[in-house]
VMD Tcl script that draws the C-alpha trace (Angstrom):
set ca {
  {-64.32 -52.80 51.55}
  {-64.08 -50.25 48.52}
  {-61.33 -51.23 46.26}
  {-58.80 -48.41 45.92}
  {-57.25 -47.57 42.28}
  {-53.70 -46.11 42.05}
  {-54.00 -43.21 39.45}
  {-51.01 -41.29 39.44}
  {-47.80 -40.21 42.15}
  {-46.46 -36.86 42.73}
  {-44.83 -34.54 45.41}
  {-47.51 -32.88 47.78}
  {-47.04 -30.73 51.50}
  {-47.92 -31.55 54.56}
  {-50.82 -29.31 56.09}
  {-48.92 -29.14 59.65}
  {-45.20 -28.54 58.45}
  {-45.26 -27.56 54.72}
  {-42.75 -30.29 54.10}
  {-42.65 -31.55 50.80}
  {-43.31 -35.14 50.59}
  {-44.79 -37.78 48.44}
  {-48.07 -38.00 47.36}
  {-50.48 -40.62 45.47}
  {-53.68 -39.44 43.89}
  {-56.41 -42.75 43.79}
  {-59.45 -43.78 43.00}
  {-61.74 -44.48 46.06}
  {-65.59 -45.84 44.77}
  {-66.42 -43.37 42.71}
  {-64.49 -40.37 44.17}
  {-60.63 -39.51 43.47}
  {-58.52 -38.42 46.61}
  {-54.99 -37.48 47.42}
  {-53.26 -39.63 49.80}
  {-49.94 -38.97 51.78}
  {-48.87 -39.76 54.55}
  {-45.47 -37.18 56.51}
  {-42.97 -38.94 58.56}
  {-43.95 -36.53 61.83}
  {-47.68 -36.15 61.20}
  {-48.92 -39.37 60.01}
  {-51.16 -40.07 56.89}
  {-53.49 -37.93 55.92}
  {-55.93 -37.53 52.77}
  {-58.31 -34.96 51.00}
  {-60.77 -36.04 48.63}
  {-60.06 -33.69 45.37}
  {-62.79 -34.66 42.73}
  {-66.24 -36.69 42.89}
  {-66.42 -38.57 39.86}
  {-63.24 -40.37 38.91}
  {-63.73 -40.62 34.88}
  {-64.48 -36.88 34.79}
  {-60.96 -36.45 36.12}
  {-59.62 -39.09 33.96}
  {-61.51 -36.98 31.05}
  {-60.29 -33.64 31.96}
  {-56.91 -34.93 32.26}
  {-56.94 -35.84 28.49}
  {-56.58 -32.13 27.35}
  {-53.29 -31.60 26.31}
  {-52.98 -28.23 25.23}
  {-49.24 -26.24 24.07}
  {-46.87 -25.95 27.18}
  {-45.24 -22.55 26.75}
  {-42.56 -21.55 29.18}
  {-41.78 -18.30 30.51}
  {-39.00 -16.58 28.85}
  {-37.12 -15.47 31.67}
  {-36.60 -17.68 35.04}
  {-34.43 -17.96 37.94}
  {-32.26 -20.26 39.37}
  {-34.93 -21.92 42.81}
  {-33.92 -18.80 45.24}
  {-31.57 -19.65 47.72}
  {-30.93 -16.56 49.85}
  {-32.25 -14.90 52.10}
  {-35.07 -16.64 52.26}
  {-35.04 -19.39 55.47}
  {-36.52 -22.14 54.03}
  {-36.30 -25.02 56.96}
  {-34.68 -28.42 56.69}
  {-35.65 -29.19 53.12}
  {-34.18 -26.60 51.68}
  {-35.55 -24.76 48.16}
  {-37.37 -27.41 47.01}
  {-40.77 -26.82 44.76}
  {-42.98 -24.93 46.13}
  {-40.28 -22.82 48.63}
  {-37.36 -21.76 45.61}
  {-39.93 -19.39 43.61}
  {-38.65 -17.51 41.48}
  {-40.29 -18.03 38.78}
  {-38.01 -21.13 38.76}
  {-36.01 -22.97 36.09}
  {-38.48 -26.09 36.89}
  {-42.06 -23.70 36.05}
  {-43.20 -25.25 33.17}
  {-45.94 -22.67 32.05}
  {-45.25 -18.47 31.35}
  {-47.42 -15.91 33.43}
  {-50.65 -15.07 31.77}
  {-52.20 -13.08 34.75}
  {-49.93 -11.78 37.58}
  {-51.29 -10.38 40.92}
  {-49.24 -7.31 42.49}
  {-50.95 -7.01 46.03}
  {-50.56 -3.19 47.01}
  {-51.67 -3.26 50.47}
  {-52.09 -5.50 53.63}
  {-55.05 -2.88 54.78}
  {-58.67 -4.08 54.41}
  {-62.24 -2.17 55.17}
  {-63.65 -5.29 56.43}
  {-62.88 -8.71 58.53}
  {-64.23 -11.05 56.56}
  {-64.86 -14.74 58.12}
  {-63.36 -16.00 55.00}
  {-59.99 -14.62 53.97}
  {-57.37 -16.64 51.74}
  {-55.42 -13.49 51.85}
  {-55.79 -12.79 55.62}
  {-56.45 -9.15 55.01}
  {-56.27 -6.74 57.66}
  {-58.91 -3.90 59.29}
  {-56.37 -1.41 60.53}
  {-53.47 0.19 59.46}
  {-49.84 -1.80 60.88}
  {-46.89 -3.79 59.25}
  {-46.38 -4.05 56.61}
  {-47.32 -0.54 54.99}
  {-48.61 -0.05 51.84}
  {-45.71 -0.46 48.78}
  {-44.49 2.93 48.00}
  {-44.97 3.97 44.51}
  {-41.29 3.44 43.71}
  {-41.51 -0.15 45.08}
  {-45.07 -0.45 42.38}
  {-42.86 0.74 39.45}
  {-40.16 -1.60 40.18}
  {-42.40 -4.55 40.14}
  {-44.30 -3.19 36.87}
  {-40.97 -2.86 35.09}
  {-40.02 -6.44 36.33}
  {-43.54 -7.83 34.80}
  {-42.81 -5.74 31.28}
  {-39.36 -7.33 31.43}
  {-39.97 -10.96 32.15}
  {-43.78 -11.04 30.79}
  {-44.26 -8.41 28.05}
  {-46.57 -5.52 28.20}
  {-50.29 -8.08 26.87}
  {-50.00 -9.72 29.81}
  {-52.90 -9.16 32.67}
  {-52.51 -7.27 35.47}
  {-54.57 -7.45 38.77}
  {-54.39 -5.50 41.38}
  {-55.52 -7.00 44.98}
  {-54.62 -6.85 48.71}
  {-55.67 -6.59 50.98}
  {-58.89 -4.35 49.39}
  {-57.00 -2.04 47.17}
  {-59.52 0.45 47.07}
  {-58.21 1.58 50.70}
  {-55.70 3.50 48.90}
  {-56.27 6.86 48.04}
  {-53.46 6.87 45.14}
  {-54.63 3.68 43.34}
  {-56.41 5.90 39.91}
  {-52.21 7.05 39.97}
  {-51.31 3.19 40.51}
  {-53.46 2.11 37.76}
  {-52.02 5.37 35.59}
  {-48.83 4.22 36.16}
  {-48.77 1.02 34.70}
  {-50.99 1.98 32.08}
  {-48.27 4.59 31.20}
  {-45.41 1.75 31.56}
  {-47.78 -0.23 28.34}
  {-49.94 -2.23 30.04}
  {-53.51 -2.28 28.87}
  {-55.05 -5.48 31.18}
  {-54.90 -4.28 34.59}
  {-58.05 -5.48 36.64}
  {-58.79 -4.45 39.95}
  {-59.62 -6.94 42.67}
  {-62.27 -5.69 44.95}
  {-65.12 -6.13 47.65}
  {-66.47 -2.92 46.12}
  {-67.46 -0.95 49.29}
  {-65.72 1.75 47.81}
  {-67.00 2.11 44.54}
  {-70.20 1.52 46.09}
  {-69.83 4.59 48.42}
  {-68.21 6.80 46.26}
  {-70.03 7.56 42.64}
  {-66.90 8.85 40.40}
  {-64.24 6.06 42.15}
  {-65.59 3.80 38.70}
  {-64.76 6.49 36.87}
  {-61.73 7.92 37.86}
  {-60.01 4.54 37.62}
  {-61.77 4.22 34.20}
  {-60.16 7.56 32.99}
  {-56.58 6.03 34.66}
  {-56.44 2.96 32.47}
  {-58.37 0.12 34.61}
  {-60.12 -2.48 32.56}
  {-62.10 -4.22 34.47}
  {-63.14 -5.02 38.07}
  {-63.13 -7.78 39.65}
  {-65.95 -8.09 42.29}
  {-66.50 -9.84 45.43}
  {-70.23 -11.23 44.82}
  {-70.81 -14.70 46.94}
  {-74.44 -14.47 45.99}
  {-78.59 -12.72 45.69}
  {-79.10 -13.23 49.16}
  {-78.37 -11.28 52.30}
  {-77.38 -14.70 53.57}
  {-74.48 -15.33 52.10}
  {-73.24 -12.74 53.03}
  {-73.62 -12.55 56.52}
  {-72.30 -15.93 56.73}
  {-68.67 -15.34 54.35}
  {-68.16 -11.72 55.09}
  {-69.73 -10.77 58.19}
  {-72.57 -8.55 57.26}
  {-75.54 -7.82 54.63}
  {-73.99 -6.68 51.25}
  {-76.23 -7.43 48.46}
  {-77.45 -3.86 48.02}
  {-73.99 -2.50 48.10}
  {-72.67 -5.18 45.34}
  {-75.57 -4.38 43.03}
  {-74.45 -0.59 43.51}
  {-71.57 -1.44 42.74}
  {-72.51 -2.82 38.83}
  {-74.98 0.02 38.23}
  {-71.52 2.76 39.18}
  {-69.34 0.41 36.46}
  {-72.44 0.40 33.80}
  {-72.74 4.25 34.28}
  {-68.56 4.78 34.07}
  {-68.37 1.71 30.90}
  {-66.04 -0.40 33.13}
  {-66.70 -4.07 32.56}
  {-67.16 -6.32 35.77}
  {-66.52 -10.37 36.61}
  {-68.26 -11.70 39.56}
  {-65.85 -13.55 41.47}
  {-67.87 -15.95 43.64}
  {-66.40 -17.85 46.78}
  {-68.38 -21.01 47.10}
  {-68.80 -22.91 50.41}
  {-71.14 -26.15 50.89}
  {-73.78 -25.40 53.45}
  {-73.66 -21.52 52.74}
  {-73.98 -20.58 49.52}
  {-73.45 -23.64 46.97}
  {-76.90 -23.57 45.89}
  {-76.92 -20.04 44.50}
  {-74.90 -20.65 42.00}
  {-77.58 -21.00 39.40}
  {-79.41 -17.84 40.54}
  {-76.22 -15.76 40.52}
  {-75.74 -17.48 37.00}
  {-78.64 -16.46 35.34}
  {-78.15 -12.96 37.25}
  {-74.52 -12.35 34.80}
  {-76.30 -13.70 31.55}
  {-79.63 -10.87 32.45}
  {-76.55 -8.11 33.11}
  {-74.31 -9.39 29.81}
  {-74.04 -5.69 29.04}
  {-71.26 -5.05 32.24}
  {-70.93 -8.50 33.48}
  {-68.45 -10.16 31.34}
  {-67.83 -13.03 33.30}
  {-68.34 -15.21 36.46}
  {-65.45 -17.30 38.12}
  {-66.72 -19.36 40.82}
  {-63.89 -20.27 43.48}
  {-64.75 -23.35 45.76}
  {-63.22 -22.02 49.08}
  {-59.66 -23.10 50.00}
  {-58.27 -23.16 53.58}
  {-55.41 -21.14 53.24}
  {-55.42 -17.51 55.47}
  {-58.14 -16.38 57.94}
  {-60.89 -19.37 57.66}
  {-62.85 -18.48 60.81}
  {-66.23 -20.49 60.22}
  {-66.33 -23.94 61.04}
  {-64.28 -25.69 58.08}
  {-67.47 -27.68 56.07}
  {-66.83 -30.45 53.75}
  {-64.09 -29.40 50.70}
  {-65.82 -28.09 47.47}
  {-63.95 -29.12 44.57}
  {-63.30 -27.87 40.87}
  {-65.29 -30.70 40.25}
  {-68.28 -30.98 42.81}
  {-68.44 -26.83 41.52}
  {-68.83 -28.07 37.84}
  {-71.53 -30.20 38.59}
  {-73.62 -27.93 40.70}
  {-73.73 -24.95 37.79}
  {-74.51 -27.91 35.54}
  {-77.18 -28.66 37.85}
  {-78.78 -25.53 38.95}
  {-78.19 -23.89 35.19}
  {-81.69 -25.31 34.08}
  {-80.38 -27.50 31.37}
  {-77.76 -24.70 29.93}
  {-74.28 -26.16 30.89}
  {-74.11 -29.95 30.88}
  {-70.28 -30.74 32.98}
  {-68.79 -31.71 29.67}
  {-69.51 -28.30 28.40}
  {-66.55 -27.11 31.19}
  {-63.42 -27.77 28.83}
  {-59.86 -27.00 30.93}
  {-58.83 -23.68 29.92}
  {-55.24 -24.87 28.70}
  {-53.11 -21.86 30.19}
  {-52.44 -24.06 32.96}
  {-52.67 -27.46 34.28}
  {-55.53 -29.17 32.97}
  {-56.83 -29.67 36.49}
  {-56.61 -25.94 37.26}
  {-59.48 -24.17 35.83}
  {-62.10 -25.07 33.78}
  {-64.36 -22.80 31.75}
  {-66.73 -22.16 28.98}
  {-67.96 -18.79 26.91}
  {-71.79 -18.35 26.67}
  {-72.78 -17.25 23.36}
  {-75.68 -14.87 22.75}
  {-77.50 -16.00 20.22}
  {-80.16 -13.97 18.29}
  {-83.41 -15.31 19.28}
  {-81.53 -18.78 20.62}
  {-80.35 -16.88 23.89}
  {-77.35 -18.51 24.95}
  {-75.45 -21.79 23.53}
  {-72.26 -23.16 24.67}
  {-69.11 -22.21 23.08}
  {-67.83 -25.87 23.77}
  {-70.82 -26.80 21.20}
  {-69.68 -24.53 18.63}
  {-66.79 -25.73 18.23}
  {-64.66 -29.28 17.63}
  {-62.26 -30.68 20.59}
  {-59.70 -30.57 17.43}
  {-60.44 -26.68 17.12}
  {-59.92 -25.70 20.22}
  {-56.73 -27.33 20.77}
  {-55.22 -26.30 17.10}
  {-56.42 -22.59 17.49}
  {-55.79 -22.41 21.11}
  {-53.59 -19.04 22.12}
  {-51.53 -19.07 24.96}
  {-51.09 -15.99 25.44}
  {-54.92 -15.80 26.28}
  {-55.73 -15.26 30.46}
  {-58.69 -17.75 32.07}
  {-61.42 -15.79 31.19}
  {-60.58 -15.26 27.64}
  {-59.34 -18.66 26.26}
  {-62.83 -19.43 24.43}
  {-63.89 -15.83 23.32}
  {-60.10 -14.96 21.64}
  {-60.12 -18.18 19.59}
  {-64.04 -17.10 18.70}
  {-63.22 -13.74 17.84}
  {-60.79 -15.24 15.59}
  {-63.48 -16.48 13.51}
  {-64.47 -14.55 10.45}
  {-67.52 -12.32 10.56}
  {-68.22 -13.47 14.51}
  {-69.92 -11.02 16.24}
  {-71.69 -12.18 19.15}
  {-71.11 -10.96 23.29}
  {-71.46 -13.57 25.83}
  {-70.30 -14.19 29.52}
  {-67.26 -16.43 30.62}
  {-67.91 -18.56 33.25}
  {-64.55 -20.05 34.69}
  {-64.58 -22.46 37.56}
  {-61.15 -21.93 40.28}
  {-59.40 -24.84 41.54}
  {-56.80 -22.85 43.82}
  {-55.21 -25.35 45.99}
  {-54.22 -25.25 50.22}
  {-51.79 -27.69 51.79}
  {-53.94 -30.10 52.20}
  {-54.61 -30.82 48.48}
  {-51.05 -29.08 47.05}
  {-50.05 -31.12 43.96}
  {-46.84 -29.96 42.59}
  {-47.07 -31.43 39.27}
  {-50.16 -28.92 38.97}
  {-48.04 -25.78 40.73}
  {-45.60 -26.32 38.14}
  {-47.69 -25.69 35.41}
  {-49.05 -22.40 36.99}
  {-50.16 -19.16 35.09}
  {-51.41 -17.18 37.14}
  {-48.54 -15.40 39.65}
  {-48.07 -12.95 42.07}
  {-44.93 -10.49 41.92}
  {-43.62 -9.86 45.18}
  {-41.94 -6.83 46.52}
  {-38.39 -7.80 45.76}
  {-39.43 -8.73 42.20}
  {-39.51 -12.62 42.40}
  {-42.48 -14.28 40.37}
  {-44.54 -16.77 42.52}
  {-47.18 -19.26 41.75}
  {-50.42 -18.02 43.18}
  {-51.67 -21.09 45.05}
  {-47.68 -20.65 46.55}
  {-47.72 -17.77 47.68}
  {-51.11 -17.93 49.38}
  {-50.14 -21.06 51.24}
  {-50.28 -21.71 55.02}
  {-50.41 -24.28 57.05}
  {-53.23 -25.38 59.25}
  {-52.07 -22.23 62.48}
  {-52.51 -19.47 59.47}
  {-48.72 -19.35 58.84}
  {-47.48 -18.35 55.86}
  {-44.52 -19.19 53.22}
  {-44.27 -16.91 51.23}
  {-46.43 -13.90 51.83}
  {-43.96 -12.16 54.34}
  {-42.23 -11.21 51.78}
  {-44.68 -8.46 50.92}
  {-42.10 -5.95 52.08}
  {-38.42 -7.39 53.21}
  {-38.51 -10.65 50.50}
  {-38.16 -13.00 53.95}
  {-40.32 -16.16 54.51}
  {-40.80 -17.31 57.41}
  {-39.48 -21.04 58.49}
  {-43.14 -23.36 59.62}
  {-42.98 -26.81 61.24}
}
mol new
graphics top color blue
foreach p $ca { graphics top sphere $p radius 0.5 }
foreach p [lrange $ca 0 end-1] q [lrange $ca 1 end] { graphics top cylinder $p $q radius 0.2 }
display resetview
């Protein structure tokens, strides 16, 4: 029998109800899991990383915890939160408890979606229906909150639904570029700026400074399989429109074992051969919260991720080249900034610099994707480009850990202006029903279990 090592407690969910109960997080062989067991539902477990002293190792980055300036008492009214009552994750606020201040917030500006997608954490919808689209009053509330509780260098990114569904988002994007905000990233499957040659552009010319793009891999494949139909030649469109309008792009892929896990490599080298738009990749194992329609395969973690790119990256990225990215738990996201370097092509950032370094010069103000490149550009007479390549480790209710919530920087700002932890507010339980995300218009969550 495989001995079992106790590594650490703390408060998890349970996948059926969303209570909050206890948790233990072990060492199984070589594998780490989270065990828990709810007094209705029975024990249950999710293995969350596949080599137990790369967790231990990650775990020993301690980086400066700063807190967000401005918090809430955990919500009480009117939000129906169930026999528990607001207990972490249901009293968002941002809370008293959050340990770590906001350094990219999500405002989600529509429900509405031009495609179905298999795969949806967000649950996006084809056609028009409740809730409708935030008004632009409603939009410059919620920028006014984030300049008020965040400051105006924080990043902005601006999702859905598919955002691009919207025929006022350039005046979205204007707006809170007129409010002082110069980060504001657009989250998008691209169909749009794929079909329409000046959209890049136009939201160019309004302030955007980046997009954010949908790209789950080179082959039709993939596609089919995550969204439902042959894309590749519309995402590649999509880059040439933002290298023709100067708009920089990240790919955003969503990984999935037994679809696409093995193309990370390929779409890899792809970003480092387009290092002139492409300014980053974030690879996102898939996490079952929203519309998961394909039969669920075994969970990728931030960890089994980490050693595929180290794997398929031809001898590039070794795992311990993937340092955690400090503006959150250490657990959270990992991440490393690929240095061009004149007839070297690219070297590690990680092996530029000392452990020591990186934790004295570290900036928390600094988003994910910019954590290495801000501390190199600090550097005297650096001049180099490169591509950030962060690794997701967004969390469902079956692997919640609320000692990694509460360290959260990356929000989303609701309609009625509270601040909630991203992996919150995208939480359901194992029917598709939601916490907090019906608050998108009346601030009202719904009661599960």
């Amino acid at each position: 029998m495989t001995e079992t090592t106790f590594i650490r407690a703390t408060r998890t969910l349970c996948p059926v109800c969303l209570r909050t109960i206890d948790g233990r997080i072990v060492a199984r062989g070589k594998a780490v899991y989270l065990e828990k067991s709810c007094p209705k539902h029975g024990p249950m477990e999710s293995r969350i990383w596949p080599d137990v002293e790369h967790y231990g190792w990650m775990r020993t980055f301690s980086l400066p915890v700063v807190r967000p300036e401005i918090t809430r008492e955990p919500v009480q009214e009117p939000i129906d939160y169930g026999p528990d009552g607001p207990d972490c994750p249901r009293g968002c606020g941002i809370c008293t408890r959050h340990l770590r201040k906001t350094t990219l917030v999500e405002m989600e500006l529509t429900r509405r979606c031009n495609m179905r997608c298999p795969v949806c954490f967000m649950g996006a919808q084809e056609e028009p229906g409740e809730p409708d689209d935030l008004d632009l009053e409603t939009l410059r509330s919620m920028y006014a909150s984030i300049l008020e509780e965040m400051g105006p260098d924080v990043s902005i990114q601006l999702t859905g639904g598919e955002p691009t569904v919207r025929s006022d988002l350039a005046e979205i994007v204007r707006l809170g570029a007129s409010m002082g905000f110069s980060a504001i990233e657009l989250n998008t499957n691209g169909l749009a700026l794929s079909r329409d040659p000046d959209l890049a552009s136009a939201l160019k010319e309004a302030g955007a400074s980046g997009i954010y793009l949908q790209f789950d891999g080179l082959t039709p494949e993939a596609y089919k399989e995550i969204r439902g139909a042959d894309l590749l030649a519309e995402k590649l469109r999509v880059i040439e429109r933002c290298r023709e309008a100067g708009i920089q792009v990240v790919l955003a892929m969503t990984v999935i074992k037994g679809i696409n896990e093995g193309e990370i490599g390929s779409v890899l080298q792809f970003a480092l051969r387009n290092v002139d738009v492409v300014a980053g990749l974030a690879l996102q194992p898939a996490f079952f919260s929203g519309r998961f329609e394909k039969e669920r395969p075994d969970r990728l973690s931030m960890g089994d991720v980490m050693f595929l790119l180290a794997e398929q990256s031809g001898g590039l990225i070794d795992p311990y080249d993937l340092w955690p990215l400090g503006c959150s738990h250490p657990l959270c996201s990992a991440g490393v900034y690929l240095v061009e370097s004149e007839g070297n092509g690219f070297l590690p950032s990680s092996r530029l610099i000392s452990r020591e370094e990186y934790v004295r010069e570290f900036n928390p103000d600094s988003p994910q994707g910019s954590v290495f490149a801000d501390l190199l550009a600090r550097r005297e007479g650096y001049t180099g480009r490169g591509l950030s390549v962060v690794v997701m480790n967004y969390m469902d209710a079956w692997t919640m850990d609320l000692e990694r919530l509460q360290e959260c920087s990356m929000t989303v700002k609701t309609a009625d202006l509270r601040t909630v932890p991203f992996c919150a507010y995208h939480l359901t339980n194992g029917n598709g029903e939601d916490m907090h995300r019906a608050s998108f218009r009346k601030g009202q969550a719904i009661r599960v279990g």
